[in-house]
N, C-alpha and C positions, 0 to 999 in steps of 0.2 A: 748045173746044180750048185756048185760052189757060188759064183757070183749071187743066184736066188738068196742062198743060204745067208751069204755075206748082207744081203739087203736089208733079209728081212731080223739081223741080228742090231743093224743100225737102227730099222725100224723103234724096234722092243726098245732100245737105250734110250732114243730120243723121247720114248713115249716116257719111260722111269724118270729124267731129265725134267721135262715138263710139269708132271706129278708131281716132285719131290718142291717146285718152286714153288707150289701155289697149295694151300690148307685146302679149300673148298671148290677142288678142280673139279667135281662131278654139276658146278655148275655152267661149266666149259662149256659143256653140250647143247646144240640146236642153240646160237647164238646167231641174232639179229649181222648185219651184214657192219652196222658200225660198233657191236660191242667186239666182234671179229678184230677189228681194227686198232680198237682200245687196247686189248689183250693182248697184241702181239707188241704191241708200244711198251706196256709194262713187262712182260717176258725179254727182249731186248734188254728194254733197262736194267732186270735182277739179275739176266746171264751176264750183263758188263760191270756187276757190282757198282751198280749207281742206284739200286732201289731194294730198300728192305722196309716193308710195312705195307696199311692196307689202304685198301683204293672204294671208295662208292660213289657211281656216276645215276643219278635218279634223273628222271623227265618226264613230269608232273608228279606224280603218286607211282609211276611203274620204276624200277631197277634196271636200268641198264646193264650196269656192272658192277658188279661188287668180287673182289677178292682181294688176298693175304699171300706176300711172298716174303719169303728169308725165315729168319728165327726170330723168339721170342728173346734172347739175350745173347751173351758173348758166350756162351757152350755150343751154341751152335746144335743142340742138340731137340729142343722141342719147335716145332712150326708154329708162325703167327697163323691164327684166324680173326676170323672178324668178330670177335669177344673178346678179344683181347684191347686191352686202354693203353693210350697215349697220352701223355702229360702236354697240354694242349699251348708252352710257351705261350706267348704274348695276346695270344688271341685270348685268355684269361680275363683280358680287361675289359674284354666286352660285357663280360657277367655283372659287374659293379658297376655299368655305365647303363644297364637297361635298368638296373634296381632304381638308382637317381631318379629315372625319369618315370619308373613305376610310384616312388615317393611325389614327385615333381604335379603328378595328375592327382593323386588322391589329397594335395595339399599341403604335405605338409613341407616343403621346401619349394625355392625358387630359386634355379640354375646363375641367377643374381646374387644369392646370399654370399655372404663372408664364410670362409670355413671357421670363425673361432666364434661363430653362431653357434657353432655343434661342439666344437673341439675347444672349449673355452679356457683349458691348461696350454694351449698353445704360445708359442714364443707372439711378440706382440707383430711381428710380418704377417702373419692369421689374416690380419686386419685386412690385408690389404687384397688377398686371395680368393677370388667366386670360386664358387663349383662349377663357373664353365672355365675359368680358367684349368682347374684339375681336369676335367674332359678331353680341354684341346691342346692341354700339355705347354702351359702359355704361364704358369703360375710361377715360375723362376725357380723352383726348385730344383738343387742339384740332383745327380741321377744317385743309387743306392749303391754305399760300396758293400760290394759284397763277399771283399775277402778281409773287413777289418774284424769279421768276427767268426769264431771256431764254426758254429754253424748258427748261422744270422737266421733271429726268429722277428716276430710282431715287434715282443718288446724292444730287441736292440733297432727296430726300424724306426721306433717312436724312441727312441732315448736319443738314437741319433739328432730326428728331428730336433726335440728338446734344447739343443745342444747347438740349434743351428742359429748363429748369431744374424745373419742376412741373409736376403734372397741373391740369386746371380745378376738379375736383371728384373725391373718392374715388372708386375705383372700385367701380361697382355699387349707387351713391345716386344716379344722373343717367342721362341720355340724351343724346347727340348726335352727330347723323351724319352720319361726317367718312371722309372716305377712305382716312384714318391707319389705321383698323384693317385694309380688308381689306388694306393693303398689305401693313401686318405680319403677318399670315394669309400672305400670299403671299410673304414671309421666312422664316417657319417651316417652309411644306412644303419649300421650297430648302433649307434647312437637315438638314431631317432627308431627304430623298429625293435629297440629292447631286447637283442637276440644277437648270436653269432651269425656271421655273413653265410657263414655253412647251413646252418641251420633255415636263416630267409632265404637263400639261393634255393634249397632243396621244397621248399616250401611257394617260392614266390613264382621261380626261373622253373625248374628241372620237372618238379609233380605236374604243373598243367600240361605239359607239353610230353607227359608219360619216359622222360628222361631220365630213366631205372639203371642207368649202366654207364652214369655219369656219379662220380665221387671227389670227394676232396681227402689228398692224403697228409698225415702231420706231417711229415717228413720223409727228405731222400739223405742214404740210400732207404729206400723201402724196408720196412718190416715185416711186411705179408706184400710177397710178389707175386701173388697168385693173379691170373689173369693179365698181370700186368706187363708191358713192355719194356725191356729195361733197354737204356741207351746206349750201344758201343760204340766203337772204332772198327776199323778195316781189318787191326791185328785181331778182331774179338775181345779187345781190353776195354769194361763196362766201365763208365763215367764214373765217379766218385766225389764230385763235387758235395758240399755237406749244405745242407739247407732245412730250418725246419717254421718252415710259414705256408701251415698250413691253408691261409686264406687262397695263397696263390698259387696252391699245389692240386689244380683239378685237371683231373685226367678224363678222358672219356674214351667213346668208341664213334667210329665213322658212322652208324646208324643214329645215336645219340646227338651228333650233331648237325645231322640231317634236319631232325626234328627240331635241332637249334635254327635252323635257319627259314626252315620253312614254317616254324611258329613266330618269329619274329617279322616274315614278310606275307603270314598271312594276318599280322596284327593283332593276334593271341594274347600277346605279352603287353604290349603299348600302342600307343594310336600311332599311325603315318606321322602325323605331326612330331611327334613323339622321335619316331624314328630318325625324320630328318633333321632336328637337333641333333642326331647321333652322327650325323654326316657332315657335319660342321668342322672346319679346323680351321689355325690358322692361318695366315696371311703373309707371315713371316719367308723373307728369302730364302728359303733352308731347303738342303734337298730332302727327299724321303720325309716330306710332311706328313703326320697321320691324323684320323677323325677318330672318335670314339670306337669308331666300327673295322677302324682300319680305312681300310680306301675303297671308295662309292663315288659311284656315278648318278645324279639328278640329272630327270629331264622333266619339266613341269610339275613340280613337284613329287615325281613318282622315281621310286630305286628302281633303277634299271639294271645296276650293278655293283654286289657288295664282296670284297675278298678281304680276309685278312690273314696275313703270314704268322708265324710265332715259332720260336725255335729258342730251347733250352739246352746246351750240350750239347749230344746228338739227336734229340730231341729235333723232328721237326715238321710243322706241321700247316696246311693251305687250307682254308675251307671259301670255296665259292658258288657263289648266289648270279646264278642271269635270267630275269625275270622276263628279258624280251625271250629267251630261247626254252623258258620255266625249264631250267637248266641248272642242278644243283653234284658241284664235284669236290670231294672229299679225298683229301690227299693227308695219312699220318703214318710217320716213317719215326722209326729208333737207330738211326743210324746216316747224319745226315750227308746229301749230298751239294746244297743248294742248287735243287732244280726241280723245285715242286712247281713254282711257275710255271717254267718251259712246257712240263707235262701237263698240266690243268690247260694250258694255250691249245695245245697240240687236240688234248678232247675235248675241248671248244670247237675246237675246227672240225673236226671229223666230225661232231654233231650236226655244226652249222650246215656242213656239205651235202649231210642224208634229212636237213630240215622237211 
């Protein structure tokens, strides 16, 4: 009776255990034989403290998997679910790279122009700068210091500019990537669309594609944290970094960006042509080359394979696209470990396996 006893008291703990990792564990239940597989890979990862944030694994239009483990911030006291937003680091720059080529088709620019076509107070190296240079991150601009100012907004990013006597290197003989370009990508649509880039994003990007749970915030730390995911440490000690550029402050949710990708590779937003400009980079010896889109795989003209990384602070965040496996995996954590990768590889495989 005692040993029963004993069992069935480890039972109950493990079941509490379980529970307590994951917000929307009632969807645990009656799971397919590889979301099984998924779930015990991310249970693993949150019990070894290598994963806090949320997970959605789609395969065509149905849900594999979706769930939320750890907390919502360094109290450690409310649980992530999958409404809750992550500030989507680097992968940001994808938002101002489809705008371009949304302008690009309706005419009114060509990925050839000079940026001081648009930016005509620009220092006189303007001249020398396309908008695919800004794309492919080829335009010699140095990268953004971001601690020369209390909390670095639009303006001190453009006064910097102002301010900048030369470029590093000619444009379109180098690589380096710097956040100087999508900003100015995101000058340009302003420019020629007569609106803030929040405003055309929400209008142009986020409305067709029913992108309701995607936001741009002015600034961190946040002033209304509602919903939102804030970035810690291992101690529980929340990021503090000061930033208030709103352009590059969009957070979203793992579902939100589902619909980011799957409106983009069903050609929603831009044509395939369109697209593979976006897969374009450059040429340059440099390691960790990136394309507009982050890094993509062509094969006869067709994406076969689009992912891109982004990571702010603790901030960090994977979203991948495999349109041989129509295989879309959402990876966004407040507490980074760098190993969204490994884990996006690992449910690749397991997919591939139960193909």
């Amino acid at each position: 009776m005692i040993k029963k006893l004993n069992i069935s008291v480890l039972l109950i703990l493990a079941s509490l255990v379980f529970t307590g990792c994951k917000v929307n564990d009632s969807k645990q239940r009656g799971f397919s034989v590889e979301a099984e597989q998924i779930d015990s890979l991310f249970k693993d990862q949150y019990q070894k403290g290598r994963f806090n944030g949320s997970v959605l694994v789609v395969k065509g239009d149905s849900t594999i998997y979706e769930a939320s483990f750890g907390y919502s911030d360094g109290s450690k006291t409310k649980p992530l679910d999958k409404n809750f937003r992550f500030n989507m680091g680097s992968v940001y720059k994808e938002f101002p790279a489809v705008a371009i080529m949304q302008l690009v088709e309706s005419g009114h620019l060509k990925v050839q122009d000079k940026v001081q076509k648009f930016i005509p107070e620009l220092p006189e190296w303007s001249q020398q700068i396309t908008v695919e240079h800004l794309l492919q991150y080829t335009s010699g601009l140095p990268t953004v210091n971001w601690t020369k100012h209390d909390s670095i907004s639009d303006s001190d990013v453009m006064a910097d500019l102002m301010a900048l006597e030369s470029l590093l290197f000619t444009p379109g003989k180098d690589y380096l990537y710097t956040n100087n370009s999508p900003f100015l990508l995101i000058k340009i649509v302003e420019r020629i669309a007569k609106m803030s880039f929040e405003d055309y994003a929400i209008q142009h990007l986020f409305a067709p594609l029913g992108m309701n749970q995607t936001l741009f915030k002015s600034s961190y730390p946040f002033k209304d944290r509602k919903l939102m995911a804030i970035p810690f440490g291992a101690n529980g000690q929340e990021d503090s970094f000061p930033i208030a550029m709103g352009s590059i402050l969009i957070c979203s949710t793992p579902t939100d960006m589902f619909k980011w990708l799957d409106g983009l590779h069903s050609q929603r937003l831009i044509s395939n042509e369109s697209l593979i400009e976006l897969t374009q980079k450059s040429s340059a010896n440099r390691a960790n080359v990136q394309a507009p889109l982050g890094y993509a795989k062509v094969t006869d003209s067709i994406i076969t394979e689009h992912s891109h990384h982004g990571s702010s602070g603790n901030y960090e965040a994977l979203i991948s696209r495999y349109n041989d496996l129509d295989l879309t995996v959402v990876l966004l954590t407040n507490q980074k470990h760098g190993n969204l990768q490994l884990l996006t590889q690992k449910v690749k495989g397991i997919i591939a396996e139960t193909k």
